[in-house]
C-alpha positions as CSV (number, residue, x, y, z in Angstrom):
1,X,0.0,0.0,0.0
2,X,1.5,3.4,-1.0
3,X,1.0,6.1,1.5
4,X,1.7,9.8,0.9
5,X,4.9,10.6,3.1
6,X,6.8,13.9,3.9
7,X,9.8,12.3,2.0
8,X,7.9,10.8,-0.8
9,X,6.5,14.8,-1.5
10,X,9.9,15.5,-1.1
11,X,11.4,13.8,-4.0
12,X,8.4,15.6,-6.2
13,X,9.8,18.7,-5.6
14,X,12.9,18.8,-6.8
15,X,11.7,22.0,-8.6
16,X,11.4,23.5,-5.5
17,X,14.5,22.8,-4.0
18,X,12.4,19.9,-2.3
19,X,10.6,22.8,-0.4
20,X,6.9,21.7,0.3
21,X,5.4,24.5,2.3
22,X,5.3,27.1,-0.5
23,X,5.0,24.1,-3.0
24,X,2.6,25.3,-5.8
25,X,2.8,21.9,-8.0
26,X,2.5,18.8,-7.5
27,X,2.7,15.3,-9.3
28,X,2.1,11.9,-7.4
29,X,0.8,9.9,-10.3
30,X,1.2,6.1,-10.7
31,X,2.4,6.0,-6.2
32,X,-0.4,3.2,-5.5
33,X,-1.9,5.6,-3.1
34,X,-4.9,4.2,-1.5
35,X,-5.5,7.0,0.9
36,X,-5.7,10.6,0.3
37,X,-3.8,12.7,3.3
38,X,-1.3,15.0,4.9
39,X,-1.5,17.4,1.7
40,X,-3.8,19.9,3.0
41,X,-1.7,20.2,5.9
42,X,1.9,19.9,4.6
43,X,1.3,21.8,1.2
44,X,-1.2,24.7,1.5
45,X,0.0,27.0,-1.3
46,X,-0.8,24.2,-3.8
47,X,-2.3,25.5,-6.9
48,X,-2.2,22.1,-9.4
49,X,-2.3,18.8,-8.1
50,X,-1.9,15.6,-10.1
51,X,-3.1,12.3,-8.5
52,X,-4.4,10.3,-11.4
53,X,-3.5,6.2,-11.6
54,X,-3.8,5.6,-8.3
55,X,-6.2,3.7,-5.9
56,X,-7.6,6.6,-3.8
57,X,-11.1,5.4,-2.9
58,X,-12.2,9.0,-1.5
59,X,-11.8,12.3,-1.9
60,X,-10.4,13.9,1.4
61,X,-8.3,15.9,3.3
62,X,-8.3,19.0,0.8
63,X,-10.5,20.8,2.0
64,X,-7.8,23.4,3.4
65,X,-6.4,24.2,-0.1
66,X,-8.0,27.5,-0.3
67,X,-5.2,28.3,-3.4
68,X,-6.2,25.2,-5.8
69,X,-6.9,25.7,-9.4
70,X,-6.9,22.0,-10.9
71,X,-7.4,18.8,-9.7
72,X,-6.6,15.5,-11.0
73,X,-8.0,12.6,-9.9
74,X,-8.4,10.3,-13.0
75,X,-8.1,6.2,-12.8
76,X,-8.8,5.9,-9.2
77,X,-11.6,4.2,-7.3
78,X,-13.5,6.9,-6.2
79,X,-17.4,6.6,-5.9
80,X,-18.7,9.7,-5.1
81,X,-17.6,13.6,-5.2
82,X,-17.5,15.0,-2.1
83,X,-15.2,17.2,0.3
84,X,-14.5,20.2,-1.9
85,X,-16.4,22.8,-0.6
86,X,-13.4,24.8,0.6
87,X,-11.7,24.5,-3.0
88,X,-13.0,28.2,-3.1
89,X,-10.9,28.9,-6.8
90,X,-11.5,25.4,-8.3
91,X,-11.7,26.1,-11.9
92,X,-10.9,22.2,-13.6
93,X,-11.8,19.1,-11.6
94,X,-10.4,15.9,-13.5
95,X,-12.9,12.4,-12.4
96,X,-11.9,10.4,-16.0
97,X,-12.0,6.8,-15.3
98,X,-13.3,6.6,-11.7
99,X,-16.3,4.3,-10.1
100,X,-18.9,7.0,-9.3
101,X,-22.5,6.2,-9.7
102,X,-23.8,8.8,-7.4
103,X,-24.3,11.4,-10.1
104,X,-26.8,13.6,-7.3
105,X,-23.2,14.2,-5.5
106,X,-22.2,16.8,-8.2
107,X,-24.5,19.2,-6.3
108,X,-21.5,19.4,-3.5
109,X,-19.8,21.2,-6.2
110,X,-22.4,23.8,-6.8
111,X,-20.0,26.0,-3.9
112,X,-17.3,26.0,-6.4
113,X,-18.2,29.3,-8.2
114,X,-15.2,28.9,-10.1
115,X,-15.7,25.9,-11.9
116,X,-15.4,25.8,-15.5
117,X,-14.4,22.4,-16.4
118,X,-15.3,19.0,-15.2
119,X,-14.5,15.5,-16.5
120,X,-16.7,12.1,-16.0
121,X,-16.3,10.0,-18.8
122,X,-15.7,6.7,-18.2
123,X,-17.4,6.5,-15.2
124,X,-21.0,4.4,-14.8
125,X,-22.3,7.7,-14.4
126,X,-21.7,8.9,-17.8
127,X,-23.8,5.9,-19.1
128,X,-27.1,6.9,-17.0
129,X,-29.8,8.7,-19.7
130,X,-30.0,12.1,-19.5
131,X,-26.8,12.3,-17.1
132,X,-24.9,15.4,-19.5
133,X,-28.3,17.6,-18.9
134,X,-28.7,17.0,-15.6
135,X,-25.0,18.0,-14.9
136,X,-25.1,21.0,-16.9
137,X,-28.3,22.2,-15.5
138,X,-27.2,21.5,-11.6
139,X,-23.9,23.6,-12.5
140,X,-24.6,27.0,-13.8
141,X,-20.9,27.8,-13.4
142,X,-19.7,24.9,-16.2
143,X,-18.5,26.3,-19.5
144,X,-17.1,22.8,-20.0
145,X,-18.1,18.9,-19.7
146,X,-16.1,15.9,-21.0
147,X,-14.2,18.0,-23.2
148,X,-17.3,19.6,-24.8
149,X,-17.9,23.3,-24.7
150,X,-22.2,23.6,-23.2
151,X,-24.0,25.9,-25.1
152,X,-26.6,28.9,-24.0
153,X,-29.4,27.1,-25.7
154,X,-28.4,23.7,-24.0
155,X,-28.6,24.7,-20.7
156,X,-31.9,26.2,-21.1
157,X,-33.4,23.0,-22.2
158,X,-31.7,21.0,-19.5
159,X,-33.3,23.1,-16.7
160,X,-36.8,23.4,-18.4
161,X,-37.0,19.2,-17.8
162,X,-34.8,19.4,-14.6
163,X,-37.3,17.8,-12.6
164,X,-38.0,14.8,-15.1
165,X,-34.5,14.4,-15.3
166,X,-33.4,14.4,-11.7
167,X,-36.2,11.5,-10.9
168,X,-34.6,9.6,-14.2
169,X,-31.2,10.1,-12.6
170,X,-32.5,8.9,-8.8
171,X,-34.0,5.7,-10.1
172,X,-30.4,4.4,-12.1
173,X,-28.8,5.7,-9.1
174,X,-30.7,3.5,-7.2
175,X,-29.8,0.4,-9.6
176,X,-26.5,0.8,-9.7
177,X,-26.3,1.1,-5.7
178,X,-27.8,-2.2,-5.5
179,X,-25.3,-3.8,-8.4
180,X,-22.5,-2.5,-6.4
181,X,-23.6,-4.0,-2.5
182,X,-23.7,-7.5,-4.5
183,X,-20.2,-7.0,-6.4
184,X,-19.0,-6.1,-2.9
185,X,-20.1,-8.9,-1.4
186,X,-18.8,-10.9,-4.2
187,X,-16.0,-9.2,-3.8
188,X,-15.5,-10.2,0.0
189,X,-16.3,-13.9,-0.6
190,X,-13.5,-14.5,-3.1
191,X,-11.4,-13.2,-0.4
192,X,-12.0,-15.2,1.8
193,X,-12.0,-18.0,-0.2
194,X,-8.8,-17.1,-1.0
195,X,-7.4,-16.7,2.0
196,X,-8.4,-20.0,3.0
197,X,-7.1,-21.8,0.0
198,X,-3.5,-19.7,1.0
199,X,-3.7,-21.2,4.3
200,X,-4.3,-24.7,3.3
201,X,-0.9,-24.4,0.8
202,X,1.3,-23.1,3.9
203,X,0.0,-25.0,6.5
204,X,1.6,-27.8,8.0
205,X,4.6,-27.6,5.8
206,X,5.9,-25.1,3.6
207,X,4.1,-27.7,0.3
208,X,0.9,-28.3,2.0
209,X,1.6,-31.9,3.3
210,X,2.7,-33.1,6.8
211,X,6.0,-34.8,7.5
212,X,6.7,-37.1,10.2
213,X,9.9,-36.9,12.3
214,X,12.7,-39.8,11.3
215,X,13.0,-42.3,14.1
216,X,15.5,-41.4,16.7
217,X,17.1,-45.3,15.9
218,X,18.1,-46.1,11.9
219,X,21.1,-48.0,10.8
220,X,23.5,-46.1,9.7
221,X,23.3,-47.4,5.7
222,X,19.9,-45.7,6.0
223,X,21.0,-42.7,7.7
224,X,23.6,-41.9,4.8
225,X,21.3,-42.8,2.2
226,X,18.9,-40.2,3.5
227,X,21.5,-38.0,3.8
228,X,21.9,-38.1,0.0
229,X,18.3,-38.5,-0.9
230,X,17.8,-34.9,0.9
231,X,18.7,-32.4,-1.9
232,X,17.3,-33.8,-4.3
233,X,14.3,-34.1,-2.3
234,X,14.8,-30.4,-1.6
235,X,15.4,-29.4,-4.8
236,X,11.9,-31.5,-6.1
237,X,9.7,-29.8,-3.9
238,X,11.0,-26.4,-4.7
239,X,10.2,-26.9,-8.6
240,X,7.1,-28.4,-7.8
241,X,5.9,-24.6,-5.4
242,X,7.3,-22.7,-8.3
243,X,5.2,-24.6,-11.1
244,X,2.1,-24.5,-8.8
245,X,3.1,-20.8,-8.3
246,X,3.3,-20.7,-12.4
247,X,0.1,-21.8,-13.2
248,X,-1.7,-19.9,-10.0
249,X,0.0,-16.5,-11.9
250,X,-1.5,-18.1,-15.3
251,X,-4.9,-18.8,-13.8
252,X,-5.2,-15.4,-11.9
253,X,-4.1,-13.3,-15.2
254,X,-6.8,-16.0,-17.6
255,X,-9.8,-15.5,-15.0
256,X,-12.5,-13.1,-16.2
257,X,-13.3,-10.2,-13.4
258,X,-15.8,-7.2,-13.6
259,X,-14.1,-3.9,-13.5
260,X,-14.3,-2.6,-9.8
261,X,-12.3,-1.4,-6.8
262,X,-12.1,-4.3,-5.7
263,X,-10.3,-6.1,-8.8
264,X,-8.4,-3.1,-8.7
265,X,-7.2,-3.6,-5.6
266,X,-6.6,-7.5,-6.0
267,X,-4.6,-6.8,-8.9
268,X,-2.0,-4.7,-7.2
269,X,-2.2,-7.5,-4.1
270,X,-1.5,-10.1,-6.7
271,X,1.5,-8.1,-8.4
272,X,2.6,-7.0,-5.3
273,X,2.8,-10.9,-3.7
274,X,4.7,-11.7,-7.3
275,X,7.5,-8.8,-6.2
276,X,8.3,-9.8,-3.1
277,X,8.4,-13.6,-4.0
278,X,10.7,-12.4,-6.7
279,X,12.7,-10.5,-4.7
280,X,12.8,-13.9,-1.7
281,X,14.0,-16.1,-4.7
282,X,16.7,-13.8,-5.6
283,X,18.1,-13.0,-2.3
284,X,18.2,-16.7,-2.1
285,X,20.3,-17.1,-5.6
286,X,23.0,-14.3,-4.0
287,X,25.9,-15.8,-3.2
288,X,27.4,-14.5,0.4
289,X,30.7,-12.6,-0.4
290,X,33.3,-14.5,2.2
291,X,35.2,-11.6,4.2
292,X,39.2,-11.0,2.8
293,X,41.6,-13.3,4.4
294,X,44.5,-10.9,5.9
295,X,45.8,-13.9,7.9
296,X,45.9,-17.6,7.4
297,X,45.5,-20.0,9.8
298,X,49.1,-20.2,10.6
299,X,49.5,-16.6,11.8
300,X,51.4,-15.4,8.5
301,X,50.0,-12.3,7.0
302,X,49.2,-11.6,2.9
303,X,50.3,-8.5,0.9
304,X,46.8,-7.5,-0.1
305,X,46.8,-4.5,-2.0
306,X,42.8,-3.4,-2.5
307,X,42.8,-0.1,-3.6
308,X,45.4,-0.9,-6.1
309,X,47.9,1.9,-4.8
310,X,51.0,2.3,-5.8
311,X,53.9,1.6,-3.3
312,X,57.5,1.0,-2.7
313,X,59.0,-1.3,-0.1
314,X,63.0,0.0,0.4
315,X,65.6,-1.3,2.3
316,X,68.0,1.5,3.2
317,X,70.6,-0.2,5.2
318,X,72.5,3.2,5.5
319,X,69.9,3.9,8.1
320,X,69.0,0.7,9.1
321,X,65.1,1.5,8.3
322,X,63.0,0.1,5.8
323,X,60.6,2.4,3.8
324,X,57.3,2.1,2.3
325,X,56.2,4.9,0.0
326,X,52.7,4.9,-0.2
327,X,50.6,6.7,-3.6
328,X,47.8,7.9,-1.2
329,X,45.2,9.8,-3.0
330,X,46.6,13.4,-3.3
331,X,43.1,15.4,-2.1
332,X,42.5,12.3,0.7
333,X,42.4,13.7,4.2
334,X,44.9,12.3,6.4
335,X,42.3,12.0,9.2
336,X,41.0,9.3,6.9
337,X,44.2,7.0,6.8
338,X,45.3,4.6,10.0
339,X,48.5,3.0,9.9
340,X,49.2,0.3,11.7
341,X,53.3,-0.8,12.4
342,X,53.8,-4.4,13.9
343,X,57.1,-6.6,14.3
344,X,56.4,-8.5,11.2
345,X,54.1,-6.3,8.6
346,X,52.7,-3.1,8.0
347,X,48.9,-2.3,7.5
348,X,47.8,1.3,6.5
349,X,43.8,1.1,6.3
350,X,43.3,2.0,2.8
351,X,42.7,-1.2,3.1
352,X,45.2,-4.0,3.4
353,X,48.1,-5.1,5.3
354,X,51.8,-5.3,3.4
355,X,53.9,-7.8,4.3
356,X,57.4,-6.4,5.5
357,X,60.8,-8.1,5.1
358,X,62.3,-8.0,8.2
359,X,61.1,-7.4,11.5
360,X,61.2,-3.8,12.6
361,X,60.5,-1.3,15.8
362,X,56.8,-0.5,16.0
363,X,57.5,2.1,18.4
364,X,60.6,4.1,17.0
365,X,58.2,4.3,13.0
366,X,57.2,7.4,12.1
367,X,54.5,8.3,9.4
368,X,54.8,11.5,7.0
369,X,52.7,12.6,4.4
370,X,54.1,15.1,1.1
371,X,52.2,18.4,0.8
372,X,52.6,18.2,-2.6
373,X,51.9,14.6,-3.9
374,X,49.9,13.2,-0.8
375,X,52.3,10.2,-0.9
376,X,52.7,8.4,2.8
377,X,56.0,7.9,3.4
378,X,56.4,5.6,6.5
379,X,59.8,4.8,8.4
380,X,60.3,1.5,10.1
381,X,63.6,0.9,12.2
382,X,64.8,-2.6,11.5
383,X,65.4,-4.4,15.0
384,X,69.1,-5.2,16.4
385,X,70.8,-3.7,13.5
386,X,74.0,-1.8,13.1
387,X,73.8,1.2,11.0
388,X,76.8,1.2,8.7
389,X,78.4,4.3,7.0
390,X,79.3,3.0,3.6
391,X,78.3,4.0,1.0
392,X,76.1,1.2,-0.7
393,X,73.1,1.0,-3.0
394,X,69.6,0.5,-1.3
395,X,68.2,-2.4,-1.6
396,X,64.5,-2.0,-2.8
397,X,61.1,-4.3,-3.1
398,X,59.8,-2.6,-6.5
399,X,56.4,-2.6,-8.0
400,X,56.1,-3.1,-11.9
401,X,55.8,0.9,-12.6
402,X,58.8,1.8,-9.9
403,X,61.3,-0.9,-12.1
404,X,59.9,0.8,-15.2
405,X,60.6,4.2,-14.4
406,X,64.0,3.3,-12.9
407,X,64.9,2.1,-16.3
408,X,63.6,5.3,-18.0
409,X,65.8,7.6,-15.4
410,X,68.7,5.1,-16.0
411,X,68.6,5.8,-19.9
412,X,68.5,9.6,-19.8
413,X,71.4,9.6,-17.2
414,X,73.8,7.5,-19.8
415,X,76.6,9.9,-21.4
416,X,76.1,8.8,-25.3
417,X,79.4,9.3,-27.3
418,X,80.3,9.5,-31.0
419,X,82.8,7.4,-32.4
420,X,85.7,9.4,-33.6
421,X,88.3,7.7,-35.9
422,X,91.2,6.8,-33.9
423,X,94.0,7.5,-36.7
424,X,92.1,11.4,-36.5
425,X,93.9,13.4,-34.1
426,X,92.7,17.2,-32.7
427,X,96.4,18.0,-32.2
428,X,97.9,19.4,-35.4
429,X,101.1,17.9,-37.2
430,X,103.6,20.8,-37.6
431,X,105.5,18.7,-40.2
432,X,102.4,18.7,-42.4
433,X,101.9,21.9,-42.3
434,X,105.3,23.5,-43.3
435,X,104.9,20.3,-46.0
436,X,102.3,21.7,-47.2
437,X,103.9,25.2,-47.8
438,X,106.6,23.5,-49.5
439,X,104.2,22.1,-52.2
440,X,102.7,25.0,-52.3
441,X,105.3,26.6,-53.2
442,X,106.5,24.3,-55.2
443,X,102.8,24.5,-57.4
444,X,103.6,28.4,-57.6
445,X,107.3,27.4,-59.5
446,X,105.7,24.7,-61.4
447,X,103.6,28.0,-62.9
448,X,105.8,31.0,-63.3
449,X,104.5,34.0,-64.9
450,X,105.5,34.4,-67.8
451,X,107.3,38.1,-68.6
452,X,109.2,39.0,-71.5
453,X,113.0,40.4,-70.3
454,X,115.4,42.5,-72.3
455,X,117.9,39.8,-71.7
456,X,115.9,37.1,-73.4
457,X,117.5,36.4,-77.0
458,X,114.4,36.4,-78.9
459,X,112.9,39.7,-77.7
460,X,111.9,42.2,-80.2
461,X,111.5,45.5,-79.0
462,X,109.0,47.0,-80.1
463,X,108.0,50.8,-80.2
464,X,104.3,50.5,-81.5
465,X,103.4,48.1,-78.5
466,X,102.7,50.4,-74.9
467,X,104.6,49.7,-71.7
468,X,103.0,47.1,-69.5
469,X,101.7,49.1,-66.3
């Protein structure tokens, strides 16, 4: 059964900022609300309210919402109109789809000045003869019925047969009162008979049949063959409940019904019974996570690393300490993180415990945290060790990424060379170079210019030819 709760109006008015008291709109549609309540009291500055698809079975507790305009109330169960008197600005009243057969009730609504619109198809109302003029001539205010505008002249007719009509109206009234006390009781015996048929299934046992206790004395052959038999014999009752439950669904869903409150109601009782036996058979299937073994059963503790963090375990035997570096989540407040320092392992509640490898001093370890990073950095002082002064390499226990980026850091730091050629030298040869003036100057006598001297025995002097400058 759905109720109307503070929480559940709440969650409707998320376009309020979930504020209810100044709430002008609200939608509760399709809740399974049975009983109308709390709204007039909670939500008094409501202007539109939508209740339709529910099972509200009266119309109540409004009566305070001086402020509301329209009202839905479509697909629910109720049977008569009643309770809006104090609806004082009423203009659209929405009854599509409901059970009411007491068509003289519309005169409650003849305080609602304000009225325009009003909406009763669909319910065995709308079916009576002459129920559209006897509406519209009880309601002067209506401009509207069922979607259909009511004209000057068609109110005029309506109240000159008034009288006729209203005795017409009484008598089906009357009819229809009497077709409802017999579908109600109707109604109540296939309840009961249902109940009883539900207590004859889980009676004695949880299949309907009794079961005798084994004898106290049975050979023991006997004894283990039950022991086998058991499951199985578990297992065949529980198919045989969920075929009867199978064909009880298929029978209840095949079964003729007359459309009332009642089948209504014993609809959503039926669909609600199928949910929570749904929701039993599934619990059942869910396998019970076992809890994370930190120790076995020999006292040794596991490495479990749950958060998937990354860490480094170092030896640094320069201070006798060993050192975990934790990756702890950089915006992670430290109030959050608890770290635990014992002889033999380490555990810092981001969940898990890290095995250490050697025993150190609980007492003398200190935990730091970087400002910049977040990383935990915790010291552990090795136990009845000396702390040498050499100079040696740190031993370390490295994840996969720390051994990676120590091989990236050990690349960039190589010096890469060129090979020179060894007969090359950078120091010049003197002898080379004063060889090399030599045959230069030997290229310069191997070409000598070429001028004509007085001395030479074939020059010809002569006067016609200028001087070389």
């Amino acid at each position: 059964m759905g109720r109307i709760t503070e929480d559940l109006i709440r969650r409707n008015a998320e376009h309020n900022d979930c504020v209810i008291f100044s709430l002008e709109e609200l939608s509760l549609h399709q809740q399974e609300i049975e009983k109308l309540e709390h709204i007039d009291k909670w939500c008094r500055e409501l202007k539109i309210l939508y209740l339709q698809n529910n099972l509200i079975g009266k119309i109540e507790n409004v009566n305070k919402l001086k402020k509301l305009e329209y009202l839905n109330l479509a697909l629910n169960n109720i049977e008569k109109i009643e309770n809006l008197e104090g609806c004082e600005v009423l203009t659209k009243l929405d009854l599509t789809v409901n059970f009411i057969g007491d068509l003289s009730s519309i005169k409650t609504l003849k305080h609602n000045i304000h009225l325009k619109e009003l909406f009763l198809m669909g319910n065995p109302c709308a079916s009576f003869d002459g129920y559209r003029a006897f509406v519209v001539a009880t309601l002067p205010q209506l401009k509207w019925l069922d979607g259909k505008e009511i004209e000057r002249s068609e109110r005029i007719l309506a109240l000159q047969d008034y009288l006729a009509i209203e005795q017409q109206i009484r008598e089906q009234e009357k009819a229809y009162s009497l077709k409802r006390a017999k579908e109600k009781e109707e109604a109540q015996r296939k309840l009961e008979e249902d109940l009883e048929k539900e207590d004859k299934r889980c009676g004695p046992g949880f299949d309907g049949r009794w079961y005798t206790d084994i004898p106290p004395a049975l050979p023991s052959s006997t004894e283990s063959q039950s022991h086998v038999q058991a499951p199985d014999m578990q297992e065949e009752q529980h198919s045989t409940k969920k075929s009867e439950e199978s064909e009880d669904d298929l029978e209840f869903w095949n079964k003729p019904s007359v459309f009332t409150p009642e089948s209504r109601l014993e609809t959503l009782r039926h669909v609600e019974k199928q949910r929570k036996a749904q929701e039993k058979s599934s619990d059942k299937r869910k396998t019970v996570k076992l809890p994370r073994t930190l120790v076995t059963e020999d006292g040794k503790a596991l490495n479990v690393n749950a958060p998937k963090l990354d860490f480094s375990l170092k030896d640094d035997e320069k201070r006798n300490q060993i050192v975990l570096d934790l990756a702890v989540y950089r915006y992670m407040d430290t109030s959050l993180i608890e770290v635990d320092v014992q002889p033999t392992y380490v555990r810092v509640v981001v969940k898990g415990k890290l095995v250490l490898p050697a025993e150190v001093k609980p007492d003398s370890s200190s935990a730091k945290r970087s400002q910049t990073t977040g990383h935990l950095v915790i010291c552990m002082p090795k136990v009845e060790e000396v702390i040498t002064g050499g100079r040696q390499a740190s031993r370390s226990v490295k994840t996969p990424r720390d051994s990676s980026r120590e091989q990236t850091n050990r690349r960039t730091k190589q010096i890469e060379k060129l090979e020179v050629d060894p007969s090359k030298h950078s120091c010049p040869d003197i002898t080379t170079i004063v060889q090399e003036k030599q045959d230069a100057s030997r290229r310069l006598r191997s070409h000598p210019k070429t001028l004509p001297s007085e001395e030479d025995p074939d020059f010809e002097d002569n006067p016609e030819v200028p001087p070389l400058i």
